[in-house]
C-alpha positions in Angstrom: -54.5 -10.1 -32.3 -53.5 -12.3 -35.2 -52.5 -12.1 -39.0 -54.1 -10.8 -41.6 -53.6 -13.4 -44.2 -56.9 -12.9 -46.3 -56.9 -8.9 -45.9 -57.7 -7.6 -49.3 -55.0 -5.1 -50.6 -55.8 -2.8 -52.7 -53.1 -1.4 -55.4 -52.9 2.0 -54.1 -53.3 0.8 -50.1 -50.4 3.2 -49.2 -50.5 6.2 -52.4 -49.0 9.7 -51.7 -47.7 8.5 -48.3 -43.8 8.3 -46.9 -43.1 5.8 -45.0 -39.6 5.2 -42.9 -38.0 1.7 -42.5 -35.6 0.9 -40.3 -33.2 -1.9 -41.0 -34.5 -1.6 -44.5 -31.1 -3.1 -45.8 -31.8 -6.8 -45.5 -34.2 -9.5 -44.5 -38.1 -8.5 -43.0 -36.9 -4.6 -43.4 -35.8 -5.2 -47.1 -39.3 -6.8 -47.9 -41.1 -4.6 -46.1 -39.6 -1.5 -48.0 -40.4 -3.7 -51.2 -43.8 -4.1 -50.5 -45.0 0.0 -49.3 -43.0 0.9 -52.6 -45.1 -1.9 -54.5 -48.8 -0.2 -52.8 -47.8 3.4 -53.6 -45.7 4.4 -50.5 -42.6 6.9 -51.0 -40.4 4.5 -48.7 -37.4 6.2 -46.6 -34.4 3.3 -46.2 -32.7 3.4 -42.9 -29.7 1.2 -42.0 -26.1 1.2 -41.1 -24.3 -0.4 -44.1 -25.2 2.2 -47.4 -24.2 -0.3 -50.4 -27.2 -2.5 -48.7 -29.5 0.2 -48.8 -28.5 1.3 -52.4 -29.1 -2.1 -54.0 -32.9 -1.8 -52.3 -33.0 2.1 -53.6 -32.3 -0.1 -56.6 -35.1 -2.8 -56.6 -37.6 -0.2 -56.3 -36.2 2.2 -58.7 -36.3 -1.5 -61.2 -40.1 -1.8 -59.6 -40.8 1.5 -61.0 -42.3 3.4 -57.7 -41.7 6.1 -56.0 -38.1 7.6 -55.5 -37.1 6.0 -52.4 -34.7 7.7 -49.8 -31.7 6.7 -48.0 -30.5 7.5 -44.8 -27.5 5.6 -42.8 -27.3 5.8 -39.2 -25.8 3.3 -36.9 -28.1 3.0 -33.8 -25.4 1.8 -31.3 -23.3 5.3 -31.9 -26.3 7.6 -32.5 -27.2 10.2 -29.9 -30.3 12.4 -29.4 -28.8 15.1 -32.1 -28.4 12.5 -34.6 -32.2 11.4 -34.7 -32.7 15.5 -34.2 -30.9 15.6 -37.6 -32.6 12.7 -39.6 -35.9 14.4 -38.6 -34.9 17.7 -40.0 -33.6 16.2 -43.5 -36.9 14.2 -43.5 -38.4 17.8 -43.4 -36.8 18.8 -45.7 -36.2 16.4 -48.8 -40.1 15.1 -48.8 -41.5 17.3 -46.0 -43.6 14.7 -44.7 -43.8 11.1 -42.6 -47.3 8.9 -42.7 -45.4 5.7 -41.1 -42.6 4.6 -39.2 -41.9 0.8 -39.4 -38.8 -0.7 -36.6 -37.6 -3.2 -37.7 -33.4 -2.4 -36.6 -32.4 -5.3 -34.7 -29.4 -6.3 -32.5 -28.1 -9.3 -30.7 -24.8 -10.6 -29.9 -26.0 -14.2 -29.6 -27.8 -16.4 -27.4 -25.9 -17.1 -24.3 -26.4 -17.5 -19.7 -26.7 -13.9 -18.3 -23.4 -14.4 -16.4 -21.2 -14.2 -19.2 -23.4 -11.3 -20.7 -21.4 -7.9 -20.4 -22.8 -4.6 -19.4 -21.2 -3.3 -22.9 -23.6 -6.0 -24.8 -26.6 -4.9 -22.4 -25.7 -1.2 -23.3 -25.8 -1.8 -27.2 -28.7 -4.3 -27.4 -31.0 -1.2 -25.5 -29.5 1.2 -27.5 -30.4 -0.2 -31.3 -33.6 -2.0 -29.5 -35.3 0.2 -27.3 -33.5 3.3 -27.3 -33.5 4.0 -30.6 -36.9 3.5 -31.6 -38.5 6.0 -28.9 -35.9 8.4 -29.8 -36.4 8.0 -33.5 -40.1 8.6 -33.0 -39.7 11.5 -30.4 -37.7 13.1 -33.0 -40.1 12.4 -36.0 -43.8 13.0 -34.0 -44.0 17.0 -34.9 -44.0 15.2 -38.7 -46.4 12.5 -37.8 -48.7 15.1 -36.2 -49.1 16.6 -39.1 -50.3 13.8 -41.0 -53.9 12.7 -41.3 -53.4 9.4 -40.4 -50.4 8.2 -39.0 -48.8 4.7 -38.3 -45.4 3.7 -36.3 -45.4 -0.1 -35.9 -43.0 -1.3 -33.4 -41.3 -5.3 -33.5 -40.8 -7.2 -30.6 -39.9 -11.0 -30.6 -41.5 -14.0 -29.1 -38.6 -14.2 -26.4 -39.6 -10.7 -25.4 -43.0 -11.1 -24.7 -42.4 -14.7 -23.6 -39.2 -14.4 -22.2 -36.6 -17.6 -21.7 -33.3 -18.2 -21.0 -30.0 -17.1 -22.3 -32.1 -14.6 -24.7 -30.9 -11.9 -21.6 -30.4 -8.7 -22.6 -32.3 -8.8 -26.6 -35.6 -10.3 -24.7 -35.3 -7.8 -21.5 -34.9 -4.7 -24.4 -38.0 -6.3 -27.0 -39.7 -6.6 -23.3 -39.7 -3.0 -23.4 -40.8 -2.2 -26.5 -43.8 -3.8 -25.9 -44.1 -1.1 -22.8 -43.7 1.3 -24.9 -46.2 0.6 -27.0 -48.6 0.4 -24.4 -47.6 3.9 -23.0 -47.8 6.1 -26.1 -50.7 4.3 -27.4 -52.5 5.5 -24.4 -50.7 9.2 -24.3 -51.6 9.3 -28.3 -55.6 8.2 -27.3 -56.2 12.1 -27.4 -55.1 12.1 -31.2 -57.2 9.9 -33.6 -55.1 10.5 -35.9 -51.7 8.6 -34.6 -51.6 4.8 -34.0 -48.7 2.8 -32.6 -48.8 -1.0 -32.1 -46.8 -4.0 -32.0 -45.9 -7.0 -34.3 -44.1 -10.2 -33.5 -42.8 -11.7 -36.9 -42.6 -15.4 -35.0 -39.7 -17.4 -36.3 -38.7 -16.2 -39.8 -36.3 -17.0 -42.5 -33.8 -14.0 -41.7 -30.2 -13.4 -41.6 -31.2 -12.4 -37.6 -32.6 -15.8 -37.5 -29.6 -17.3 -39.3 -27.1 -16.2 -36.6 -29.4 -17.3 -33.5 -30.2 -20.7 -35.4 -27.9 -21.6 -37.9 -28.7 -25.2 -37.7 -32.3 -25.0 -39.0 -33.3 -26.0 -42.6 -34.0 -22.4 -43.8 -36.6 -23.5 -46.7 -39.0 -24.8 -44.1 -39.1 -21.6 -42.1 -41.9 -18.7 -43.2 -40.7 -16.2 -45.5 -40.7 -12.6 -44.9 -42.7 -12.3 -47.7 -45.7 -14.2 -46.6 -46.0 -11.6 -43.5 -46.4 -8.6 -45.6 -50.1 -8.8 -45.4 -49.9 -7.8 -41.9 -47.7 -5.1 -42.2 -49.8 -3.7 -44.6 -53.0 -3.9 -42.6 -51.3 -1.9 -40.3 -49.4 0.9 -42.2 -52.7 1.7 -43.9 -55.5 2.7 -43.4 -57.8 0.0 -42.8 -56.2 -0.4 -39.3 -57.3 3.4 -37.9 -58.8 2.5 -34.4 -56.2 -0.1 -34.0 -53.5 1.0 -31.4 -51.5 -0.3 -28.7 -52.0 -3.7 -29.3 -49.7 -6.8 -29.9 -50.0 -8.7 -33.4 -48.8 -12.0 -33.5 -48.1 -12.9 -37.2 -47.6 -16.7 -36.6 -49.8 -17.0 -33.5 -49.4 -16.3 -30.1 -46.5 -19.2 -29.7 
């Protein structure tokens, strides 16, 4: 499937729903956040470093929207309990979830398998794959119990297309895209939860930055101009839409 680039938003797309980011502290996750606060959304912020999270809690609260919610938890070191426990404050501060959007992403580098280390393997699964299925494990009693329901998952063009030296960050997004595939077919039984997958393409991103950082950042798409796409699929124009693999710049 492709973009969405003249999908008609309406103001209140995403009204009287909570939606949880991950990576919400900088680059596509910061814009993302932006945007569901901007169409009505009460947006959780998820990352690792809280003074990023609190100058987004900021933007919105200058925006005007919703109270937003912050809640720090580093992937790599997080364990089953953790998630466990990010559910139950969910729960309990706003007592609902309409949308998960993963967007947490790790990579040491681009580099030849043989000098990858089991250690970097271990981490990149961990904040890539692992994290997002136990995040959503832990939140789907809360997505249940919403009336329409959204978790969008990101891969990358190297994981669906993999090449070499991406190693263990295209082998992990190769997964997700599994994944996808696998709950989208458990959920079939329940119109009333969607999961699918996006690949941003190349994007002007501190992620993009370290993997490139001799491209001319200005020519690159912005986050911004993907947010169309994301919104499609948060909301509810997309219901019927599940398992599939959205390519925001094209299948490339």
């Amino acid at each position: 499937m492709r973009n969405f680039k003249n999908y008609s938003i309406t103001e209140d797309l995403l009204k009287d729903r909570v939606i949880l980011v991950t990576g919400a502290g900088q680059g596509m996750g910061r814009v993302a956040a932006l945007t569901y606060a901007t169409y009505g959304a009460t947006v959780i912020l998820h990352g690792r470093k809280v003074d990023k999270l609190e100058c987004v809690y900021d933007e919105i609260e200058t925006l005007g929207k919703a109270q937003a919610a912050i809640h720090p938890l580093d992937f790599e070191k997080s364990t089953e309990k953790d998630f466990a426990i990010m559910a139950q404050a969910i729960t309990q501060q706003l007592g609902r979830l309409d949308g998960i959007l993963h967007n947490a992403a790790f990579l040491f580098g681009v580099s030849p398998l043989e000098i990858q280390t089991l250690e970097q393997w271990q981490a990149m699964m961990q904040v890539n794959l692992l994290a997002p299925f136990a995040l959503t494990r832990a939140c789907l009693p809360l997505l249940k119990c919403s009336s329409d329901a959204c978790v969008i998952m990101t891969s990358d063009t190297h994981g669906h297309n993999p090449t070499a030296y991406w190693g263990g960050f295209a082998v992990a997004k190769a997964g997700v895209e599994a994944l996808v595939k696998i709950q989208a077919e458990e959920w079939e039984i329940m119109p009333n939860l969607r999961i699918n997958t996006v690949i941003p393409g190349p994007v002007n991103t501190p992620q993009r930055a370290k993997t490139h950082p001799g491209e001319v950042k200005h020519s690159l798409t912005q986050p911004e101009d993907l947010m169309s796409t994301y919104l499609y699929l948060m909301g509810p124009d997309s219901i019927g839409i599940n398992g599939q693999t959205i390519f925001c710049q094209g299948d490339e």
